[in-house]
N, CA, C and O atoms as a GROMACS GRO file, in nm:
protein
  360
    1UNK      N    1   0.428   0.664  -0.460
    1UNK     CA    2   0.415   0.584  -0.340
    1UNK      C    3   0.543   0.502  -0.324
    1UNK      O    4   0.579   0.419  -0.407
    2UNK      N    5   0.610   0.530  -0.211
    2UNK     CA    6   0.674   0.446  -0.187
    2UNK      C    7   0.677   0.301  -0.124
    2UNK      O    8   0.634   0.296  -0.008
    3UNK      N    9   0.720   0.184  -0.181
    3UNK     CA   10   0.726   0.049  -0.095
    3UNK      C   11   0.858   0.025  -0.029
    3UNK      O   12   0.967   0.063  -0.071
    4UNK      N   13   0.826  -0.058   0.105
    4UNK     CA   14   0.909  -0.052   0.162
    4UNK      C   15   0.896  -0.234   0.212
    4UNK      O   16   0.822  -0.288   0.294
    5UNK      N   17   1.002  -0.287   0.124
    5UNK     CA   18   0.989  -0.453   0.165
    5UNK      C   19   1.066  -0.502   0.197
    5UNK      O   20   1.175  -0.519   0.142
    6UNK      N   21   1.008  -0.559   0.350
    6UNK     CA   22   1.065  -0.604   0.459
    6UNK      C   23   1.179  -0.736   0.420
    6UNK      O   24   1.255  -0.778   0.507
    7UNK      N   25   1.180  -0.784   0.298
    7UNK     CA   26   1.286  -0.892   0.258
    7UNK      C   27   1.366  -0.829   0.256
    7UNK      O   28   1.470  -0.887   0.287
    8UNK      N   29   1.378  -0.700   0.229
    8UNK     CA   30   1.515  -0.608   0.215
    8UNK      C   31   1.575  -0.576   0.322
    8UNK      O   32   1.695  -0.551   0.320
    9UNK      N   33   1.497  -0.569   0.441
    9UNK     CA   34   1.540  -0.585   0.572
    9UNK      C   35   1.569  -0.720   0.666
    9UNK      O   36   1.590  -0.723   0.787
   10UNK      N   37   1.564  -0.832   0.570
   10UNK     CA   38   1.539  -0.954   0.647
   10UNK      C   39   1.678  -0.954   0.782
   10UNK      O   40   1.659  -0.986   0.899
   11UNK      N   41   1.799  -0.914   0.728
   11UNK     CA   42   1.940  -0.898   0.797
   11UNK      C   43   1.875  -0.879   0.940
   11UNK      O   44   1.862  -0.964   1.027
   12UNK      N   45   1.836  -0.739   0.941
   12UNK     CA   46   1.815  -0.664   1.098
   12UNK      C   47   1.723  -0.793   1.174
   12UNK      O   48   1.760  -0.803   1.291
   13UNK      N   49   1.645  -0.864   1.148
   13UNK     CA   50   1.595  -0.932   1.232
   13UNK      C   51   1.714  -1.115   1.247
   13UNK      O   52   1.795  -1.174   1.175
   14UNK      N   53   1.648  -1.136   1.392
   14UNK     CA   54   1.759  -1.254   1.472
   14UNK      C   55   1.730  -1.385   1.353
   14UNK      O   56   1.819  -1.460   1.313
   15UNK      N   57   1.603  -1.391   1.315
   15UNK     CA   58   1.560  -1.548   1.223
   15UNK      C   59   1.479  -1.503   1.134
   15UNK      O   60   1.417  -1.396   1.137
   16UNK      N   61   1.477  -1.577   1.059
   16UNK     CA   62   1.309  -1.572   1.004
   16UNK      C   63   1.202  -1.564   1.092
   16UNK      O   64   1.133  -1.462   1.100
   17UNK      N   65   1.178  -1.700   1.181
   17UNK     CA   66   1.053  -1.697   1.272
   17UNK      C   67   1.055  -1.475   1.351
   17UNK      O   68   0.958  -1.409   1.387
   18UNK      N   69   1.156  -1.448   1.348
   18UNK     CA   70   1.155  -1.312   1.414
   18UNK      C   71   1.101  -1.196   1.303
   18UNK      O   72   1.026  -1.107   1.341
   19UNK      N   73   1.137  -1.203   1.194
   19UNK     CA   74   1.066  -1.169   1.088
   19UNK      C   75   0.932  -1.202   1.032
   19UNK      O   76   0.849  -1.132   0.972
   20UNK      N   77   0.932  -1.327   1.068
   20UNK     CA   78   0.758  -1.346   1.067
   20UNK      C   79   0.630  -1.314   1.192
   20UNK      O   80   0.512  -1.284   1.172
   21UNK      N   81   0.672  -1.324   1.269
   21UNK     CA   82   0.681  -1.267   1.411
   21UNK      C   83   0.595  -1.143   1.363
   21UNK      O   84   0.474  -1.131   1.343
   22UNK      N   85   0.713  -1.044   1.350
   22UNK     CA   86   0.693  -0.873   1.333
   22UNK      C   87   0.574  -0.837   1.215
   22UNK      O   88   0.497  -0.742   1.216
   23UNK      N   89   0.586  -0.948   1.111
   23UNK     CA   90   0.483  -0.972   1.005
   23UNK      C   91   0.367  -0.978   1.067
   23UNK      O   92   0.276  -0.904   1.030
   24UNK      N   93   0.355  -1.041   1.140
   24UNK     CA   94   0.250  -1.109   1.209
   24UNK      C   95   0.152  -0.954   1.307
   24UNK      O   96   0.039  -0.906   1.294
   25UNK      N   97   0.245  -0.929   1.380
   25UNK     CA   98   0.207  -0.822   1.451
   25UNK      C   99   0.164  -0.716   1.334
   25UNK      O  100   0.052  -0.670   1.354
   26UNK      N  101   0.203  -0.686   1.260
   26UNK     CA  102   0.161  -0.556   1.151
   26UNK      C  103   0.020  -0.606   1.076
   26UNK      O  104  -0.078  -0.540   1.041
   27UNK      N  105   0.044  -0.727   1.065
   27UNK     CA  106  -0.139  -0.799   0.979
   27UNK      C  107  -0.233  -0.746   1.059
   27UNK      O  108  -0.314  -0.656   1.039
   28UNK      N  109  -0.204  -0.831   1.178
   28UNK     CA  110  -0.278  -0.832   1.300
   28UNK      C  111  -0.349  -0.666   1.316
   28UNK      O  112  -0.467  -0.639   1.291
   29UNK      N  113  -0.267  -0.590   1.352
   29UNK     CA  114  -0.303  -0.475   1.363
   29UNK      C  115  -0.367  -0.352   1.284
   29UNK      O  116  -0.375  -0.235   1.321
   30UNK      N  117  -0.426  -0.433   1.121
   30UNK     CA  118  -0.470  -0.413   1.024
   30UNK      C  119  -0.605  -0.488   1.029
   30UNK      O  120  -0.704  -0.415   1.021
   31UNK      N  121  -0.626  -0.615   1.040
   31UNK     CA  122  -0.728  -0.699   1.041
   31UNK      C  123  -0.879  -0.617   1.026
   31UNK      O  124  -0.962  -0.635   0.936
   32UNK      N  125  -0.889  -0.509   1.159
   32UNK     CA  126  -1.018  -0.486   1.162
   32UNK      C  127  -1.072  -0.330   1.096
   32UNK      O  128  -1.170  -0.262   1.123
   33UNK      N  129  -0.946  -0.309   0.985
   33UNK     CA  130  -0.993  -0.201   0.903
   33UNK      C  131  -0.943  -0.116   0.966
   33UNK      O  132  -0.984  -0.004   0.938
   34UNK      N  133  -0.835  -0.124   1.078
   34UNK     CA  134  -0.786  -0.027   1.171
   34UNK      C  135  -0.664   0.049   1.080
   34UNK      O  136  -0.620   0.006   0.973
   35UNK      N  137  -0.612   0.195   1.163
   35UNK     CA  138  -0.514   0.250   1.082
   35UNK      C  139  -0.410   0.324   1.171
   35UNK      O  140  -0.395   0.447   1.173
   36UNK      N  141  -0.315   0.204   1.270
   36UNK     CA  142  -0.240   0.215   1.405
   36UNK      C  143  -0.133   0.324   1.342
   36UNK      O  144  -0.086   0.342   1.230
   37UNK      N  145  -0.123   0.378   1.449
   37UNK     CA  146   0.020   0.478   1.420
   37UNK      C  147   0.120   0.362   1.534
   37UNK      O  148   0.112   0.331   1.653
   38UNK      N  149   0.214   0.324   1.412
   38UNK     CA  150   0.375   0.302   1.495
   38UNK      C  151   0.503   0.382   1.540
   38UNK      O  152   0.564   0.472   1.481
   39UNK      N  153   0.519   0.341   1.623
   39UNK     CA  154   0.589   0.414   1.694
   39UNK      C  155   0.735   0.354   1.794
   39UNK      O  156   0.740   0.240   1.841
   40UNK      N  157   0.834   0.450   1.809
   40UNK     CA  158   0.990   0.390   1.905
   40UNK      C  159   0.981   0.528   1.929
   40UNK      O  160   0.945   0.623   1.861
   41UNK      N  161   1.052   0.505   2.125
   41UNK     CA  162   1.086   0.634   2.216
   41UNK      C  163   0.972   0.740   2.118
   41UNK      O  164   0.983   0.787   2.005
   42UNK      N  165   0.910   0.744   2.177
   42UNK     CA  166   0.806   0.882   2.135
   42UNK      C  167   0.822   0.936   2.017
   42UNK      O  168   0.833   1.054   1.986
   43UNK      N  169   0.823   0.817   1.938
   43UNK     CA  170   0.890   0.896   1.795
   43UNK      C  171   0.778   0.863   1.676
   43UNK      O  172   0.803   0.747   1.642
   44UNK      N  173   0.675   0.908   1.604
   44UNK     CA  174   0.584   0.872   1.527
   44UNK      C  175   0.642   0.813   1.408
   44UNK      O  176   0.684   0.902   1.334
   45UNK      N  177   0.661   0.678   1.354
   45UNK     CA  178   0.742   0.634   1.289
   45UNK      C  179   0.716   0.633   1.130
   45UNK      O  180   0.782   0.673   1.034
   46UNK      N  181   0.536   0.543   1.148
   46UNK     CA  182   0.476   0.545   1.056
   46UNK      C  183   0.324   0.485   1.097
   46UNK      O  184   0.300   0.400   1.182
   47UNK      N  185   0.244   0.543   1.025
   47UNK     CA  186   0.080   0.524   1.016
   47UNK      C  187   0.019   0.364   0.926
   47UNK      O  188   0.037   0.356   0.804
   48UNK      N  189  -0.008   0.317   0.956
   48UNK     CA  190  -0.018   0.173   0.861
   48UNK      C  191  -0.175   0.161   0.824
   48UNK      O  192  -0.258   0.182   0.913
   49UNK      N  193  -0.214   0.127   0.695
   49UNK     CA  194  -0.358   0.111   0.653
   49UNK      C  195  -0.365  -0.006   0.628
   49UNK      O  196  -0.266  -0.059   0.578
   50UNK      N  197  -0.466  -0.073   0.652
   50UNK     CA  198  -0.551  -0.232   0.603
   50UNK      C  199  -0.490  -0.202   0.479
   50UNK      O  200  -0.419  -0.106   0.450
   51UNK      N  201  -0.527  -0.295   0.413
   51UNK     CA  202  -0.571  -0.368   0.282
   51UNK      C  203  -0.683  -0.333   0.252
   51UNK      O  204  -0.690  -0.316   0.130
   52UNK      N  205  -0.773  -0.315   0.301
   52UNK     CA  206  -0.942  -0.217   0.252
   52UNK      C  207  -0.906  -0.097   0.226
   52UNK      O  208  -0.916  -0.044   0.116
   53UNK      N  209  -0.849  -0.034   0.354
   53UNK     CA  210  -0.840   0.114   0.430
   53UNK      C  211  -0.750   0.157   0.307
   53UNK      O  212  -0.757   0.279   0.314
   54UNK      N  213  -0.680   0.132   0.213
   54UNK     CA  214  -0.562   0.144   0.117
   54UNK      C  215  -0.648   0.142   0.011
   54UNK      O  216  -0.674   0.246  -0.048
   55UNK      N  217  -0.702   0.028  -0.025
   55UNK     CA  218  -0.789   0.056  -0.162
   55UNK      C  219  -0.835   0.164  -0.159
   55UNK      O  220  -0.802   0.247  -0.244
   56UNK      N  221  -0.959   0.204  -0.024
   56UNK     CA  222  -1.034   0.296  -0.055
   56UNK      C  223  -0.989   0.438  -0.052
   56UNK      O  224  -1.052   0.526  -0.110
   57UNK      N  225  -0.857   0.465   0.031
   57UNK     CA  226  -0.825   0.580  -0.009
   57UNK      C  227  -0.791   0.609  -0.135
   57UNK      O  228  -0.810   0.720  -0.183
   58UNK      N  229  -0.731   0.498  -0.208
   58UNK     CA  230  -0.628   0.537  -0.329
   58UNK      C  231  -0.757   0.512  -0.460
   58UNK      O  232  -0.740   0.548  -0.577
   59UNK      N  233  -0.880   0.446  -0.409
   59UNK     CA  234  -0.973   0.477  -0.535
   59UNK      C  235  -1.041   0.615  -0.497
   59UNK      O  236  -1.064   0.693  -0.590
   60UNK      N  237  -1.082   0.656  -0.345
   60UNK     CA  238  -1.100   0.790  -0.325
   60UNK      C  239  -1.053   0.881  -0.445
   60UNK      O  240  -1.119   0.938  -0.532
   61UNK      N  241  -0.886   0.878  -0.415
   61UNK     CA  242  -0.818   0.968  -0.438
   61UNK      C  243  -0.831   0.968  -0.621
   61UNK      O  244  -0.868   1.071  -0.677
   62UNK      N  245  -0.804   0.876  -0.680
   62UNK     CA  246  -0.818   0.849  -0.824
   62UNK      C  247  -0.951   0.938  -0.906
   62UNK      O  248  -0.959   1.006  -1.008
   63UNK      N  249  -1.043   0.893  -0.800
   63UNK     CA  250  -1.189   0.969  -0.845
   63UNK      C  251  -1.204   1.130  -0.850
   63UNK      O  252  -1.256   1.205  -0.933
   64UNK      N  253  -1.118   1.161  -0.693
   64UNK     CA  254  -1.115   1.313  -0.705
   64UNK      C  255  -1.039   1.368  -0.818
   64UNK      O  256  -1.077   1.462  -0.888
   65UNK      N  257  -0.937   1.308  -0.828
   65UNK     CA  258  -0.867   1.339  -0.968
   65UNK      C  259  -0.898   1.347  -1.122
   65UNK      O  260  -0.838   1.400  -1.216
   66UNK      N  261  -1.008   1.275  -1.113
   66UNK     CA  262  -1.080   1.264  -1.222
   66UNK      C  263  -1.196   1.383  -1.235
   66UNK      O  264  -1.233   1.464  -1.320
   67UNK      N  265  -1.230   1.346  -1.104
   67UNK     CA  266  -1.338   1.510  -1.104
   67UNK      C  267  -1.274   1.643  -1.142
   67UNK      O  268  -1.310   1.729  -1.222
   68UNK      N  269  -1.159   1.634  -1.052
   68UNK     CA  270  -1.094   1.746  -1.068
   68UNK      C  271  -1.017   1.790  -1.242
   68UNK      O  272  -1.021   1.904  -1.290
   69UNK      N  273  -0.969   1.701  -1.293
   69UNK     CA  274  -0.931   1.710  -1.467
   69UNK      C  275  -0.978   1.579  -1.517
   69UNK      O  276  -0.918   1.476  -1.489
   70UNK      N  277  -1.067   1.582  -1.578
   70UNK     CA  278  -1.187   1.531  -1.619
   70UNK      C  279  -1.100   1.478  -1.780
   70UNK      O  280  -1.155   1.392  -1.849
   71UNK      N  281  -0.978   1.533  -1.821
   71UNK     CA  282  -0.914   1.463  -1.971
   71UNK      C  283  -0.855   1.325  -1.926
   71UNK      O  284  -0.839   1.232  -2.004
   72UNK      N  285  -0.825   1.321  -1.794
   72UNK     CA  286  -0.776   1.226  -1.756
   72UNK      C  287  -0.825   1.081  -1.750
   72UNK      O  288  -0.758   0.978  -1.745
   73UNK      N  289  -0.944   1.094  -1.753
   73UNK     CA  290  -1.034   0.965  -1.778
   73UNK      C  291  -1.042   0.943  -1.940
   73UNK      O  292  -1.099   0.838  -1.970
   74UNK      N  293  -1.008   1.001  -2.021
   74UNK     CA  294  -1.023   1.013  -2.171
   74UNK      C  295  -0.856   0.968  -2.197
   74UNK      O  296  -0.828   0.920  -2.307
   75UNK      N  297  -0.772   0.982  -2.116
   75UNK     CA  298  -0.611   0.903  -2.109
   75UNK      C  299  -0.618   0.792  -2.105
   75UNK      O  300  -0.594   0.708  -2.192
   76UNK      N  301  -0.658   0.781  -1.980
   76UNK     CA  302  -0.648   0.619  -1.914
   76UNK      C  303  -0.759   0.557  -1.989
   76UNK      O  304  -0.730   0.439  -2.012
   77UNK      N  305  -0.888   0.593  -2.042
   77UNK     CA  306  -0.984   0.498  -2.145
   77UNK      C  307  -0.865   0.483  -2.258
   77UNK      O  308  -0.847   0.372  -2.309
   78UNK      N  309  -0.806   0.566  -2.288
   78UNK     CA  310  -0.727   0.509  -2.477
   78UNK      C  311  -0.562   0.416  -2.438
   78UNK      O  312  -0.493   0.354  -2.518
   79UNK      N  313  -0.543   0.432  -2.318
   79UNK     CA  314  -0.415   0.349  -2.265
   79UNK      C  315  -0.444   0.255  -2.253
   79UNK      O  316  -0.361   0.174  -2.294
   80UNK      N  317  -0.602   0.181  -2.180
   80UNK     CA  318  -0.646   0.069  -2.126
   80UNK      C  319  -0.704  -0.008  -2.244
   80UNK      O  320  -0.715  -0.130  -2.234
   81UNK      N  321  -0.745   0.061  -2.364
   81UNK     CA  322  -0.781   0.009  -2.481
   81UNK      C  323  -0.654   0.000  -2.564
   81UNK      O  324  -0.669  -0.077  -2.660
   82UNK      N  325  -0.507   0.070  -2.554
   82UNK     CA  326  -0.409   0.041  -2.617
   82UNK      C  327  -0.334  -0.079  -2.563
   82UNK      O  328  -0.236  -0.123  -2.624
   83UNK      N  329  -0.380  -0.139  -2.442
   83UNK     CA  330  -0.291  -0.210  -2.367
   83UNK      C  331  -0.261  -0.370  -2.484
   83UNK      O  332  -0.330  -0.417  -2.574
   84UNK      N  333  -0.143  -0.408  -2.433
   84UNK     CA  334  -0.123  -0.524  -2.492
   84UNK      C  335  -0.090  -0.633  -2.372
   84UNK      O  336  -0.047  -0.593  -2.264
   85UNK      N  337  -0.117  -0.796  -2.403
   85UNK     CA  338  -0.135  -0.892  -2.323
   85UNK      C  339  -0.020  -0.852  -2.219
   85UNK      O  340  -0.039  -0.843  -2.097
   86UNK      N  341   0.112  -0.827  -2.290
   86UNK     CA  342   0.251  -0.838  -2.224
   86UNK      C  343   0.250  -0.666  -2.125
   86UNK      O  344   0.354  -0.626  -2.071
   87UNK      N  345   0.123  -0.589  -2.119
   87UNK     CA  346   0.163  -0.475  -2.037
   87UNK      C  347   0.165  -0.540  -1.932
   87UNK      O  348   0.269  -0.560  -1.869
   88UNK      N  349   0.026  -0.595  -1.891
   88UNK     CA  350   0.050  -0.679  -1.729
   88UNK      C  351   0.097  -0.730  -1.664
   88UNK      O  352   0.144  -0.842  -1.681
   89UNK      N  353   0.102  -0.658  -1.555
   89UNK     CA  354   0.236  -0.768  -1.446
   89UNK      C  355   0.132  -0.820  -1.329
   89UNK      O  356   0.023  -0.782  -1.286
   90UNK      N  357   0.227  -0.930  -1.299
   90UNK     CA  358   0.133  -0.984  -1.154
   90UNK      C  359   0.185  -0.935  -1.081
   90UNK      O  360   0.151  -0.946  -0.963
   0.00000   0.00000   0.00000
């Protein structure tokens, strides 16, 4: 998965308030579990998911994977029991 963070773009916009602005509009358009396709000149840019709409695909997807190779849950049980305090990141 790629991330793509908008601090890295802060340049292209006129201020901050214009950057928060555009922030603003992308929340917004997430809020109600919605999943807007964005778009410039007729050009499909990118598809955007909630914060729900994201979990649930990507635990969807985790589960099918598990159904599908079933050792894989027998990985991640002995990784999650090998873990140490310092694996976690916030």
């Amino acid at each position: 998965m790629t991330v793509l963070s908008l601090e890295v773009y802060r340049h292209l916009f006129r201020d901050d308030a214009s950057l928060e602005a555009f922030v603003g509009v992308l929340e917004t358009s997430t809020k109600e579990d919605e999943t807007p396709l964005v778009t410039y000149k007729d050009r499909h840019v990118v598809t955007t998911l909630s914060p729900h709409a994201a979990e649930k695909l990507l635990s969807d997807r985790i589960l099918r994977r598990l159904v599908e190779k079933p050792e894989l849950l027998e990985r991640l049980t002995k990784r999650l029991k090998d873990m140490k305090k310092d694996d976690i990141v916030e």
